[in-house]
C-alpha positions in Angstrom: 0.0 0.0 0.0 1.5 3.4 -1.1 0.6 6.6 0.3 1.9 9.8 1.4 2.8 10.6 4.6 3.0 13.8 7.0 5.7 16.1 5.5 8.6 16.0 8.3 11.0 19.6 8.2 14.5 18.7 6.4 17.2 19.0 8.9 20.4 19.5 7.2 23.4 17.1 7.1 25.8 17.9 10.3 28.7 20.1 8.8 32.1 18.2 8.4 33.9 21.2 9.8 34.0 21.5 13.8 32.9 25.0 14.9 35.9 27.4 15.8 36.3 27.4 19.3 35.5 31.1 21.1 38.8 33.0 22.3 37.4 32.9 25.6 37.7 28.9 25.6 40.5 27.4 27.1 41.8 24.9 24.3 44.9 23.4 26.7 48.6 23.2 26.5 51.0 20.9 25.4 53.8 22.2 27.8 54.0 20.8 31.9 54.0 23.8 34.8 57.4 24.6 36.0 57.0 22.3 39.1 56.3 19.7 36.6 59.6 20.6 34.6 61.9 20.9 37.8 60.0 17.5 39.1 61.1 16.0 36.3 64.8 16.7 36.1 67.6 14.5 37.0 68.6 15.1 41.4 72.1 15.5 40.3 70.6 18.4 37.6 69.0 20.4 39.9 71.4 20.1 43.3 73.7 22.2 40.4 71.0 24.3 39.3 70.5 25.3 42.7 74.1 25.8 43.9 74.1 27.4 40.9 71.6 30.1 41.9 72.2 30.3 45.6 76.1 31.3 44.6 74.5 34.4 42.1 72.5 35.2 45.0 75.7 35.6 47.1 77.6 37.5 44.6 74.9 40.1 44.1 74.0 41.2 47.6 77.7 41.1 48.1 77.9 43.8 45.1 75.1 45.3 46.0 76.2 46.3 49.6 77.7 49.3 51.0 81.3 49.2 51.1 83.3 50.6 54.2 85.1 53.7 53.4 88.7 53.9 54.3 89.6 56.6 55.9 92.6 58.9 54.2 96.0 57.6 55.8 97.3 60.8 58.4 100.5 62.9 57.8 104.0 60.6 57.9 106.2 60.9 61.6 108.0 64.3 61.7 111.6 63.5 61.2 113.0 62.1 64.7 115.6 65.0 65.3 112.9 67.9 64.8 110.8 66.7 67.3 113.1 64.9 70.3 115.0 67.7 73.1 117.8 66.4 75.2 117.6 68.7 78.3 120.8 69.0 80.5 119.7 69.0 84.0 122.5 68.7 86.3 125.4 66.9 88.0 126.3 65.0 90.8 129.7 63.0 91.1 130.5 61.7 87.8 127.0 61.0 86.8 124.8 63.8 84.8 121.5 63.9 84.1 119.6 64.1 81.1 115.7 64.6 80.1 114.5 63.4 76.9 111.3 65.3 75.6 109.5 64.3 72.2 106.9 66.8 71.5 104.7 65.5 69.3 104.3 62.0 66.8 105.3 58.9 67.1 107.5 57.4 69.7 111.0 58.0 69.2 113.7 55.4 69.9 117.1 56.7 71.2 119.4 53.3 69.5 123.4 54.7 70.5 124.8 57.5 72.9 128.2 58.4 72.3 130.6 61.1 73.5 131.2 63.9 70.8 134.9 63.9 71.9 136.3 60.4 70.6 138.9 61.1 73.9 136.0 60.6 76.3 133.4 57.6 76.6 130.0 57.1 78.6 127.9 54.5 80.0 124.0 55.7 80.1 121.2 54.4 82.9 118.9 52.8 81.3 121.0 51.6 78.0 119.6 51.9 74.6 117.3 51.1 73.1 115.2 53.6 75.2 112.0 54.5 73.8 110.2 58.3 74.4 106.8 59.0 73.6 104.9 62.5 73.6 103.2 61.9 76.8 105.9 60.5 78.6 109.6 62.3 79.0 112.8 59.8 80.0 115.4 60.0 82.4 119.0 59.7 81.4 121.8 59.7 83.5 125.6 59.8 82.0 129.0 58.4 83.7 131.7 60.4 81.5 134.9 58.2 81.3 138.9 59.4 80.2 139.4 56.9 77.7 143.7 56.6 78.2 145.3 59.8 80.7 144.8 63.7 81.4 147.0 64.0 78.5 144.3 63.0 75.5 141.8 65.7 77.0 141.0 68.7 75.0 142.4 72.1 75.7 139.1 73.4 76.0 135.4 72.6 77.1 133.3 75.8 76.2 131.0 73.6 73.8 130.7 69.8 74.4 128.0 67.8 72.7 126.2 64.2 73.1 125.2 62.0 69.6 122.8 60.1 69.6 121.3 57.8 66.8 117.3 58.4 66.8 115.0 56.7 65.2 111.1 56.2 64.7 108.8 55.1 62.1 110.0 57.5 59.0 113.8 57.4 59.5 116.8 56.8 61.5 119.3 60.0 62.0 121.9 60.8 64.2 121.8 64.4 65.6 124.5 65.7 67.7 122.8 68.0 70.8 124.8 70.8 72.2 125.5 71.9 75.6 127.3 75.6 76.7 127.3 76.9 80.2 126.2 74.3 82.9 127.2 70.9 81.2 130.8 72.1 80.1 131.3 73.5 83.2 130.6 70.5 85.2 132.1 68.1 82.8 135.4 70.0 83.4 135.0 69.9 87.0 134.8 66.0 86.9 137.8 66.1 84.4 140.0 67.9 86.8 139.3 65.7 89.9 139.9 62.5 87.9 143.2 63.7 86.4 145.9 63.2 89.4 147.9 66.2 87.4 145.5 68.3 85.4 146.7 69.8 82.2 147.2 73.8 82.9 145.8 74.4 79.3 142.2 72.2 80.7 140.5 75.9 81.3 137.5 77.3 80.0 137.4 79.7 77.0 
């Protein structure tokens, strides 16, 4: 039996393309999250990655820190002669006394005393090395020795000098330090009572 049925509405085949996916839509990603990547290195691979970064680290707050500023080195010693005094104070018997004064730098180191006339020789109290600082003045005492007989003194003792060898942190010098008045005129007194038959021509200028 043949007839006609109902007339259906004619859907249309499905499209062989899919539809394009909105912008909005989130597709995926072929990549793993950087847990995922550092998961999956080796152990040896990252303990170097990581020493690796904790050593940049270091450097750059080392760099990046405030250095200390040194401060500008200070003015060199004074020369040792300009600034050490040898102060005659007086006698008593054969020995003399001395005051060494340093007025200002570094300490000052007195290394050899000697007798300006090679005829004569000394022993000091206390024996070199004897340090002098700025704060702090020394005591010196002198013995004054003939070194053969009354003939090898000099004729005359108006100026009579000690040299001593000085030295401190910029240079060694010796410096010969004067005496008139007071020291020649004791140091001829001790002359003349030590020589059994002074020299007439042992006087004072």
């Amino acid at each position: 039996m043949t007839g006609i049925g109902p007339v259906e509405p004619h859907e249309p085949a499905a499209d062989s393309h899919p539809p394009t996916p909105h912008p909005t839509d989130i597709v995926g990603a072929d990549s793993p999250h950087p847990y995922e990547r550092w998961a999956a290195l080796p152990p040896r691979r990252r303990r170097l990655l990581l020493a690796a970064t904790v050593t940049a680290a270091t450097v750059a707050g080392t760099l990046l820190l405030p250095h200390p500023e040194h401060p500008a080195p200070g003015p060199p010693d004074p020369w040792p002669a300009q600034v050490t005094h040898l102060t005659y104070e007086g006698a008593r018997g054969d020995t003399f006394r001395f005051t060494v004064r340093v007025d200002h730098g570094g300490p000052v180191t007195i290394r050899h005393i000697q007798a300006g006339d090679p005829r004569l020789s000394l022993t000091t109290t206390p024996r070199p090395p004897i340090e002098a600082t700025a704060d702090s003045h020394r005591t010196l005492t002198v013995r004054i020795h003939v070194r053969d007989d009354c003939s090898a003194l000099p004729r005359a003792l108006d100026m009579t000098y000690l040299d001593l060898t000085l030295t401190n942190r910029r240079a060694r010098e010796l410096h010969s330090f004067i005496f008139v008045d007071r020291y020649p005129h004791d140091l001829l007194t001790l002359l003349r009572a030590r020589c059994a038959e002074p020299r007439t021509e042992l006087t004072q200028r």
